[in-house]
N, C-alpha and C positions, 0 to 999 in steps of 0.2 A: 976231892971228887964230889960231883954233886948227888943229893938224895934221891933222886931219881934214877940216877946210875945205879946206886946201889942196892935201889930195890928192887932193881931189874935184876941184879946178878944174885941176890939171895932167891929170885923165883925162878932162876935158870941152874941153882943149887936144889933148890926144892925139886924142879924139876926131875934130875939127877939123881937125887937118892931117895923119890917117892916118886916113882911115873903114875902110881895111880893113884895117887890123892888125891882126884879132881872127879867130884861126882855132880851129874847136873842133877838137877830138882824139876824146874820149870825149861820154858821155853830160856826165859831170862834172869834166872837164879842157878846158883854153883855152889857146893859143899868146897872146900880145903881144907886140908886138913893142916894140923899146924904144926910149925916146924919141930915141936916135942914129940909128936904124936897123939896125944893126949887129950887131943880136941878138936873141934870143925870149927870155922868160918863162912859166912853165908856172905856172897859176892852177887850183888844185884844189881843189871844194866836196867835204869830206869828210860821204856822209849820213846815216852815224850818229852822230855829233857835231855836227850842225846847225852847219858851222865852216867859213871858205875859208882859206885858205894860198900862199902863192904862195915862189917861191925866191929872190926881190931880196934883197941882203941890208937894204934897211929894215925889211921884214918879220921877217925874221931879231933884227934887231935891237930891233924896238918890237913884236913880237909884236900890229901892228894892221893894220889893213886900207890895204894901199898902194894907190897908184894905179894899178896892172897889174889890181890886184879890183877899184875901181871902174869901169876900161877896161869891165871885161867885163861888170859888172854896168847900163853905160850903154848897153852895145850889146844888149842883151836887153831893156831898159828904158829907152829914149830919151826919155824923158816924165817921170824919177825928179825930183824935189828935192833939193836938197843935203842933206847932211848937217848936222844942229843941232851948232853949234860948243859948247865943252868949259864948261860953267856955263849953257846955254841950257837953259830949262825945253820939257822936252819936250812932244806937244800929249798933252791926255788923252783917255782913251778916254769916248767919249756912256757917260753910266748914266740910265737911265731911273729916274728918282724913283717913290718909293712910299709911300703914308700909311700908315705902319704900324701907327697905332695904331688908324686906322679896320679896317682888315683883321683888327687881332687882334679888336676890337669885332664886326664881322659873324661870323670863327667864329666866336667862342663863341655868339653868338647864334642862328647863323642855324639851329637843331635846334628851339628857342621860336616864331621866326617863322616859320615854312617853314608853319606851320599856317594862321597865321594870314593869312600871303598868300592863300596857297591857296585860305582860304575864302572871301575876298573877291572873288575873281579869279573860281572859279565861279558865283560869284552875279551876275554880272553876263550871264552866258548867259540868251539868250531860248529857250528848250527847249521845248517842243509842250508843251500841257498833256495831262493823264494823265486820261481818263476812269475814274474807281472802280467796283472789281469788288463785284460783287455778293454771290462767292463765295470765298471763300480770302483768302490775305492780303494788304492795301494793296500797292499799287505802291509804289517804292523811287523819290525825286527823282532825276533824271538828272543834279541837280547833285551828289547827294551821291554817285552810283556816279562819276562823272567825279573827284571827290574821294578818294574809296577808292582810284581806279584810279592817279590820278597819284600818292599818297602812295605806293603799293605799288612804285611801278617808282624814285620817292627811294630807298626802304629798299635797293632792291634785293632782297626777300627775294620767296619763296613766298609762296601765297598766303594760307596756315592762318598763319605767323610774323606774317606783314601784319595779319589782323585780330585777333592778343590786340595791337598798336601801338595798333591804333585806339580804347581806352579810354581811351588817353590824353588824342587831341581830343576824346574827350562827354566828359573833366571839362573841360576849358577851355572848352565851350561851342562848338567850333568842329566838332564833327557831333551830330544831334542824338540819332540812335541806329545802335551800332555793327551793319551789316547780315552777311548773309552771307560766308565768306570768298571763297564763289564770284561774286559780285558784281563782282569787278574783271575778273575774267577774259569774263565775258559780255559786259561792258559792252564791253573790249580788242575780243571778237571779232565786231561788232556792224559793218557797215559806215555806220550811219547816223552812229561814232561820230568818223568821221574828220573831217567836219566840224567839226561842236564842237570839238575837238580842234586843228583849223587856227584857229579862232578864238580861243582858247586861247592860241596861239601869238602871234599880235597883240597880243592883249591884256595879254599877261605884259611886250611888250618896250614898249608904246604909252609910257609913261609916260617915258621916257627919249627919247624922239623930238627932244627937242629940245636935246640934248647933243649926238649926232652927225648932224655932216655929211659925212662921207668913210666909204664902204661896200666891201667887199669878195664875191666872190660865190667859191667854190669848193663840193670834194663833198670825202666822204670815206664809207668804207665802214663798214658795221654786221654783225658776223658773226651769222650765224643758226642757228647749232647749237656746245652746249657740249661735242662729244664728241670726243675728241683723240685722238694717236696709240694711247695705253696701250690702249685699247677695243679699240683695231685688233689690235694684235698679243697682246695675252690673250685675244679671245675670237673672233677673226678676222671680227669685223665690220668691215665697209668702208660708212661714211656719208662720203657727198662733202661739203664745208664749202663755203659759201653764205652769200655778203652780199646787202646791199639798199646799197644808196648814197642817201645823205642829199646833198642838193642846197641850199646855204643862202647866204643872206645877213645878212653878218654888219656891225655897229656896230664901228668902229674905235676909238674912243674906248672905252665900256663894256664891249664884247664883249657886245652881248646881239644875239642870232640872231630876225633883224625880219621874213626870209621864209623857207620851205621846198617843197621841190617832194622825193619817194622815188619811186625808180624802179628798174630792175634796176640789177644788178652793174654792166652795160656801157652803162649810159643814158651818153648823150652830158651833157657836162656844156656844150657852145657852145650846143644848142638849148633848154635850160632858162635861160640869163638873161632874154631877154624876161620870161617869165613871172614870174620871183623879183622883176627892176626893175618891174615895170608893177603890182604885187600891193604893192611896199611903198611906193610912190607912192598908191593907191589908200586906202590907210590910215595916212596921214596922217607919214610919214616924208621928209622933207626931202634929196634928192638933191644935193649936189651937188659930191663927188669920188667916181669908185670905179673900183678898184684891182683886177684882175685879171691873170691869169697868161694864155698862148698857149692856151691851150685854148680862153680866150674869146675870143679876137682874129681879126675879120672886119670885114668894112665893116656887114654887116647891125646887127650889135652896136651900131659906130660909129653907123649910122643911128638907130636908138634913145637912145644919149647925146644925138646934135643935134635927135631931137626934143622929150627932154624936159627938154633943156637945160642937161647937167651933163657937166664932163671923164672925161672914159675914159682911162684911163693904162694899156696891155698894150703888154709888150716887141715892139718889132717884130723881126721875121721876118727867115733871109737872103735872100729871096726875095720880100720886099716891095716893091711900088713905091708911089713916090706917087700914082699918079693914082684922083681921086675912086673911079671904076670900074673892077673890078678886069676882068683879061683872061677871067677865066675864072667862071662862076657858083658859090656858097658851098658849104658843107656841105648846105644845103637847098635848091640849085637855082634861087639868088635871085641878081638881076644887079641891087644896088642901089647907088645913091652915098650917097661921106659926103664932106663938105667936113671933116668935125672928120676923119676919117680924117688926108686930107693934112695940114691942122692939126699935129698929134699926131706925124706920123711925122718932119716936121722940127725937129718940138721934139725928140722923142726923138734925132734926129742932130746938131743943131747942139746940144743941151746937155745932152751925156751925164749930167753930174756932178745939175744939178739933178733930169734925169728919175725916174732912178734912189734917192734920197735921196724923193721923193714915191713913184712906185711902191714904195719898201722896207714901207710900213706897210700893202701886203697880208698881210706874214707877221701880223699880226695872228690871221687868220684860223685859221692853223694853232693858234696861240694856243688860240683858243674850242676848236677839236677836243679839244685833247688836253686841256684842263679839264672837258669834256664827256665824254670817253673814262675819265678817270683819278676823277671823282666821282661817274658813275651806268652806267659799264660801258661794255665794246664788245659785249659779248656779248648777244642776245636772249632771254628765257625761250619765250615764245609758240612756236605752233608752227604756224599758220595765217599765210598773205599777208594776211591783213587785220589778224589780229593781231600780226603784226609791223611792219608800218605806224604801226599806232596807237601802239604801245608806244614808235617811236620817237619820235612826236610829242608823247608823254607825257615823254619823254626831256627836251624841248628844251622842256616847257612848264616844267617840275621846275628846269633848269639855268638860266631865264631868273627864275625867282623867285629862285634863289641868286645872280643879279648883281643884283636890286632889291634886295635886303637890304643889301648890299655898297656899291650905290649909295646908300643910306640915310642911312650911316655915313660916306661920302664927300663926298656933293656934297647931300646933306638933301635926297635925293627922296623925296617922300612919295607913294605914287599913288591916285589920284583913290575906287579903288574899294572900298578900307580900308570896314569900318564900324566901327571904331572906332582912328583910328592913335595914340591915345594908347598902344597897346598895344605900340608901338616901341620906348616909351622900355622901356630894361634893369628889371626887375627889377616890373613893372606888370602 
C-alpha cells in the first residue's frame, strides 16, 4: 500500500478518535494535535505557492503531505475521497469531443452557403401580395428586402458596403436584382417587419427540431449605441449607452435559438418563459428537458413544465420549501401548485451529484451567446426601437443559418426548404 494511502487513513483515524483536534490559528494556519496527545502541529497553506507544509518531521523528511495535512484538509472536507495510491491511474477530466473535420468543412463553407440558405428560407414567407403602381417604379419582393436586410446585419457592414456584396448573390442566381442600398434599412425600420422576422426565426431553426430534446431558456443584453468613452472626453459629448435584452430559447444539442421574446434592458426574464415554452411548442419543437438558472425558478413555471409535460431542472432556493403551494404569491401575483415542483426539489436534495451534472448543460446557453456576440456583433447599427428590434431578430435569423450549415456537415441535415440542396455539396 502506498504512503499516501496510509496517511490518509491514519488522518481518517485521528479524525475518529479526536474530532476536535483541529484548531485554526490564521486564515491559513491549523493547530493538530498529535496522535499521543501530547502535543500540536502547525499545518500552513502557503498561497502564493499553492503548497501546504506542516512541521512533523515526516514532512521534513518526505517533503509530502503527512497526516497532520490530511487532519486538516478532512476537517474542512469531511465528504473528500482518499487519496489515489502511487501507480493508480488518475480519473480524467470529461473533454467534450468535436468533429473536426465537419467544423473546418462548414467554415470554409459557410460564406458560399449563407446565400443560399437565405434564399431559401425567405421564400418560404407567405408576404401580402403587392398591388402594381401605375406610376414610378415596381415594388421591390418583401422577400428579397427581408433578404438584403438579413445579409446586411451577417456582413455586419453599412448599408452602401452591403449592396456593392449583393452582386455577388445576382451572379449565383440567389437575388434576382441588386435593389437600393437603402432598402435594408426601411425594410429594418418597418414595424410590419418584425413579424416576418419572428417567423424567420422558426424557420431557420425548424429543421433541426428533431435532434434536440433538452432546452434552455435565458436573456442577455444587446448594446444600442457605438459611442464610447473617447467621444466623451474629446468632444464632451455625453450619450448614455442602452441595451434591449434578447430573451431566448435555446437547442442544447445544436445550439440553434428556436424561440425569442426583446424587451427593455430590465424586462424581467421569470415572466417571459411561458411565452418562449408555449411559442416553441406551438411550432413543432419537442420538449422534453429544460434547464434553467433562479431567475426562472417559481412554481408558476413548474406549473407549465407539468402541464405540458417535460422536467424543469432550476437550482433550488435557500428559502425553498416543498410544499406544492407556495406561502406567498409569485413575481406576478399567482398562487399556483406544482406537484413537479415538490417532485424536483427532493430530487435536487436527495441527489445532489445527479441533479447538478443534468442541470450543468444549461451553460450551453451562454455557449450560443457568445457565438452569437463574437460572429455578428453586440453592438446595433439602427437607431430607432423598432429598428433595433428587427435587426436583432435578423441577428438570430443570420446565426441560426450558420448552425444549419454546420449542422449539414455534421449530422447531414438537409432542410426541407432548399430549392436546390444539391448546392451543398463543396464546390457545385
Amino acid at each position: 500500500m502506498g504512503g499516501s494511502m496510509i496517511r490518509w487513513q491514519r488522518a481518517e483515524a485521528l479524525r475518529a478518535s479526536d474530532p476536535g483536534g483541529v484548531e485554526r490559528l490564521l486564515d491559513n494556519q491549523w493547530l493538530v494535535r498529535s496522535e499521543s496527545g501530547r502535543g500540536w502541529y502547525k499545518v500552513t497553506f502557503d498561497t502564493r505557492r499553492n503548497d501546504w507544509s506542516c512541521n512533523c518531521e515526516d514532512f521534513k523528511r518526505e517533503r509530502e503531505a503527512c497526516k497532520h495535512i490530511y487532519r486538516v484538509y478532512l476537517h474542512w472536507f469531511p465528504n473528500s475521497k482518499p487519496v489515489p495510491t502511487p501507480g493508480e491511474k488518475p480519473s480524467e477530466r470529461k473533454v467534450y469531443t468535436q468533429n473536426w473535420a465537419a467544423y473546418d468543412l462548414a467554415q470554409q463553407e459557410e460564406t458560399r452557403l449563407f446565400d443560399v440558405l437565405l434564399r431559401g428560407v425567405v421564400d418560404v414567407l407567405e408576404t401580402p401580395g403587392i398591388t402594381s403602381r401605375q406610376l414610378g417604379r415596381p415594388s421591390i419582393p418583401l422577400r428579397d428586402q427581408a433578404f438584403c436586410s438579413i445579409r446586411k446585419v451577417y456582413e455586419g457592414k453599412g448599408c452602401r458596403p452591403a449592396k456593392g456584396n449583393l452582386r455577388h448573390a445576382v451572379r449565383e442566381g440567389n437575388l434576382g436584382k441588386a435593389p437600393g442600398y437603402v432598402v435594408s434599412s426601411r425594410f429594418l425600420n418597418r414595424p410590419e417587419s418584425t413579424q416576418l422576422l419572428e417567423r424567420l426565426v422558426t424557420l431557420s431553426a425548424l429543421p433541426l427540431a428533431g435532434i434536440d430534446e433538452g432546452f434552455a431558456p435565458d436573456s442577455t443584453g444587446m448594446q444600442s449605441t457605438l459611442f464610447g468613452a473617447w467621444r466623451e472626453d474629446k468632444h464632451g459629448e455625453h450619450r448614455i449607452r442602452d441595451w434591449l435584452k434578447l430573451h431566448a430559447l435555446v437547442g442544447i444539442k445544436t445550439h440553434a435559438i428556436v424561440s425569442v421574446v426583446i424587451t427593455d434592458k430590465d424586462g424581467s426574464d421569470y415572466s417571459q418563459f411561458e411565452y418562449l415554452i408555449r411559442n416553441a411548442r406551438q411550432n413543432g419543437f419537442g420538449l422534453k428537458e429544460v434547464y434553467a438558472d433562479k431567475a426562472y425558478h417559481g412554481r408558476s413555471n413548474y406549473a407549465i413544465a407539468e402541464e405540458l409535460n417535460f422536467d424543469f431542472l432550476s437550482p433550488v432556493k435557500r428559502t425553498d420549501k416543498p410544499n406544492p403551494t407556495g406561502a406567498k404569491p409569485d413575481r406576478l401575483g399567482r398562487r399556483v401548485s406544482s406537484r413537479l415542483w415538490t417532485k424536483m426539489f427532493h430530487y435536487a436534495q436527495d441527489h445532489p451529484e445527479e441533479f447538478g451534472e443534468r442541470y450543468h448543460q444549461r451553460s450551453n446557453v451562454e455557449s450560443v451567446f457568445s457565438a452569437l456576440k463574437r460572429k455578428l456583433g453586440e453592438c446595433l447599427r439602427s437607431k430607432t426601437r423598432v429598428a433595433q428590434e428587427n435587426e436583432i431578430l435578423a441577428k438570430v435569423v443570420a446565426y441560426n443559418l450558420t448552425v444549419l450549415i454546420h449542422e449539414f456537415y455534421e449530422h447531414g441535415i438537409v432542410p426541407d426548404f432548399l430549392r436546390n440542396p444539391i448546392t451543398l455539396v463543396s464546390g457545385v
